[in-house]
C-alpha positions in Angstrom: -18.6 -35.7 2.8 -20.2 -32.6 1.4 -19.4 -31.2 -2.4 -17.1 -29.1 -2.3 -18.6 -27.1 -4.8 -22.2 -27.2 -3.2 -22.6 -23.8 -2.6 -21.8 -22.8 -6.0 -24.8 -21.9 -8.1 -22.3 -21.0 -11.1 -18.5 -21.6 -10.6 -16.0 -20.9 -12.8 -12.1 -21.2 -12.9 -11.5 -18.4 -10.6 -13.5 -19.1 -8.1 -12.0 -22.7 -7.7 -8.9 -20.2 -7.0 -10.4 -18.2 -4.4 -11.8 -20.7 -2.3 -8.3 -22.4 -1.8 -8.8 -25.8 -2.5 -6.4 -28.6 -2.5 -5.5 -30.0 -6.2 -6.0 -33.4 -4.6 -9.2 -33.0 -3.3 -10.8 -30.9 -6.6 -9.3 -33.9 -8.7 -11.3 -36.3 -6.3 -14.7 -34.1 -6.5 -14.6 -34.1 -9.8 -14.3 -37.7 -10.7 -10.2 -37.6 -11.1 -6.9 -39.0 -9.6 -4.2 -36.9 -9.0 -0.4 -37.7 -8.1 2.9 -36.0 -7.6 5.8 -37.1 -9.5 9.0 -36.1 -11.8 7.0 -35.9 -15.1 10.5 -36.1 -17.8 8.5 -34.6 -20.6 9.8 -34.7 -23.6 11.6 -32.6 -25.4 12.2 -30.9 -28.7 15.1 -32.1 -30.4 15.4 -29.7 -33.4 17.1 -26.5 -33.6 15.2 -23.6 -32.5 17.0 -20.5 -34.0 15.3 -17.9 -31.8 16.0 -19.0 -28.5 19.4 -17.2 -27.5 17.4 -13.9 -28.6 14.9 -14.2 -26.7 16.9 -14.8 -23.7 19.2 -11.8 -24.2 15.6 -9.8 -24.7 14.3 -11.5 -21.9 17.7 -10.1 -19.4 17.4 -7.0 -21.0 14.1 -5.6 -20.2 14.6 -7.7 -16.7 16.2 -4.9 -14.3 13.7 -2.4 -15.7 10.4 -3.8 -14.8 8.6 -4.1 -11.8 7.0 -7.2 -11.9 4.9 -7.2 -9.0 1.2 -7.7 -10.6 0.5 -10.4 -12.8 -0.6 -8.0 -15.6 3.0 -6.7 -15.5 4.2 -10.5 -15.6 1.9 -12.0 -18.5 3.1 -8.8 -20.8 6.6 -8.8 -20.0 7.6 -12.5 -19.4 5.2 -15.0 -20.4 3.8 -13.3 -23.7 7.3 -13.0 -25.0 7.5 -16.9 -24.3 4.0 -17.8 -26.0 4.7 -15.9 -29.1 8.0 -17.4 -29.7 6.2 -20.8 -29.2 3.5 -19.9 -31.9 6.5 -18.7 -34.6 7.8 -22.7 -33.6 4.8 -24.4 -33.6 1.9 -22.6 -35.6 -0.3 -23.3 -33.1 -3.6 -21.2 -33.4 -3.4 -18.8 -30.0 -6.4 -17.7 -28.2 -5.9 -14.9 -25.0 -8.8 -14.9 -22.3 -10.4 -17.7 -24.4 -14.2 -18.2 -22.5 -15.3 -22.0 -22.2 -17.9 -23.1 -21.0 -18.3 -27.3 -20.6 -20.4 -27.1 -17.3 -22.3 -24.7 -15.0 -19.0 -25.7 -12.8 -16.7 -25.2 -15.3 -16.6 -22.1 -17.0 -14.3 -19.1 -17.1 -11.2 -18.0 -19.3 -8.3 -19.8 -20.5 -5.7 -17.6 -20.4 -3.7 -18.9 -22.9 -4.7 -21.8 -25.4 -2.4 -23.0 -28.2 -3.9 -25.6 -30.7 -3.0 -27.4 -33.6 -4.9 -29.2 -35.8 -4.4 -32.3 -33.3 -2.9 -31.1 -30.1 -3.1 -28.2 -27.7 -1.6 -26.6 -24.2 -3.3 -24.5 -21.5 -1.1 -22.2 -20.0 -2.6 -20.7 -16.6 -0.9 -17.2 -15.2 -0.3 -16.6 -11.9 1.3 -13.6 -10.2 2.1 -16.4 -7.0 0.4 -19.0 -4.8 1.3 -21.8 -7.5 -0.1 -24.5 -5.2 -3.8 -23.1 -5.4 -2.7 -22.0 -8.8 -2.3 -25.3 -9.9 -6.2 -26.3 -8.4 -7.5 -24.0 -11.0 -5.1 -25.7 -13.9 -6.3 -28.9 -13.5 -10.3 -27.1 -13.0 -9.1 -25.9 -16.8 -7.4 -28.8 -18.0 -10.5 -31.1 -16.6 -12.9 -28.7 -18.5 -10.7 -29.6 -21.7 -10.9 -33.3 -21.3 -14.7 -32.8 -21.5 -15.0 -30.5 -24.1 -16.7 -31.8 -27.7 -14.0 -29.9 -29.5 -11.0 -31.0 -27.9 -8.5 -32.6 -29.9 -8.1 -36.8 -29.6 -5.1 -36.7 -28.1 -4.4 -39.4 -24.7 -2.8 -36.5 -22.6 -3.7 -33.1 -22.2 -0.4 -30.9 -21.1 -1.3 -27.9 -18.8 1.3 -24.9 -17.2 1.3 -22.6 -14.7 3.2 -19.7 -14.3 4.6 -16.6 -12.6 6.7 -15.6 -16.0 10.0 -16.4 -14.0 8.8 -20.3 -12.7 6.7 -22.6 -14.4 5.6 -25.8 -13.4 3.8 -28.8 -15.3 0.4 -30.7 -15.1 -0.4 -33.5 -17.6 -3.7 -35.3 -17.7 -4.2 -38.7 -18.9 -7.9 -38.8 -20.6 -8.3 -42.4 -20.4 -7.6 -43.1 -16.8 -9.2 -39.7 -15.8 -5.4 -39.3 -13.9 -3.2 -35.6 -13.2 -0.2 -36.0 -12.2 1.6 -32.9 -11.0 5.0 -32.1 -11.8 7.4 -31.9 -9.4 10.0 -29.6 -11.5 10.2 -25.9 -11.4 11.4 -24.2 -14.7 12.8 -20.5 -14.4 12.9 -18.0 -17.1 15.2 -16.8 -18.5 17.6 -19.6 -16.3 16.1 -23.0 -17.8 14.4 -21.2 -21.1 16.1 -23.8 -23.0 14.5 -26.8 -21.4 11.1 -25.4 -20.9 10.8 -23.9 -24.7 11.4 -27.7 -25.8 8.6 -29.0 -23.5 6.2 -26.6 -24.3 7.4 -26.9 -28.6 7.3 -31.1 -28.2 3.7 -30.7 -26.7 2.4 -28.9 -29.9 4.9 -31.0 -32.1 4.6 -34.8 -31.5 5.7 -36.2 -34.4 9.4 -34.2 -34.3 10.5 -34.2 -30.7 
């Protein structure tokens, strides 16, 4: 079979996007499993005294904005969502973060959150979540490998439009993604995906 990334000289995240490639078969080129299942992530338990105010920001501003590029979506939606997670979880944030493991794979991380033993990838998307998700796992693949990478067995990766996200989680030892099945909407299930994303940056409370 040839590489799929043979004609590549450099690649980076975004080109793994623009060629369209199947999450399966990039998780097989690159040395990786990959399944589909219901993930059941676990979730925050403790009180998060924000939340109903962002939701009620989140409606607010909803009927005013046109949310058609993914500019519009990442400032409006999933910002607001990020910085509420960093006021929960201290995690240190990074915007457009460059990394650079491999000659194929390089780019920008749009969002990283890290604690001092954890941290989240968060991949924006203005649509196409199935290709979408190919260049998550290119991202989340590219953390497994990287020397400063926390120690932690499972890297936890999301993609998102602002109003769906969906879930990725890698397991480092078996080199295996598997690919969540659920949808979360914002501002619909903000509960449930605010305590996923909090439990992923704080193990030892959720």
């Amino acid at each position: 079979m040839t590489p799929l990334l043979a004609p590549i000289q450099s690649d980076t995240f975004r080109k793994v996007f623009d060629l369209k490639i199947r999450a399966d078969d990039y998780a097989e080129e690159t040395g990786y499993t990959l399944n589909r299942k219901f993930l059941n992530l676990p979730q925050y338990r403790g009180e998060l005294d924000r939340l109903l105010e962002l939701r009620d920001r989140i409606e607010e501003v909803l009927p005013y904005v046109d949310l058609s590029s993914e500019t519009s979506r990442r400032e409006v939606l999933i910002s607001r969502i990020v910085l509420e997670l960093v006021h929960y979880t201290k995690a240190q944030l990074r915007i457009e973060y460059p990394l650079k493991v491999t000659e194929q794979l390089q780019g920008y991380l749009d969002y990283l959150l890290r604690t001092q033993t954890h941290l989240i990838v968060i991949e924006a998307k203005r649509q196409d979540l199935d290709y979408g998700f190919t260049q998550l796992i290119a991202k989340m693949i590219a953390l497994d490998q990287w020397d400063r990478s926390p120690a932690q067995p499972t890297l936890l990766g999301a993609i998102t439009t602002g109003t769906l996200w969906q879930f990725g989680l890698l397991d480092r030892q078996s080199r295996h993604i598997d690919q969540g099945l659920e949808s979360y909407r914002a501002p619909e299930d903000l509960n449930d995906l605010m305590r996923i994303l909090v439990a992923a940056l704080s193990p030892l409370d959720h």
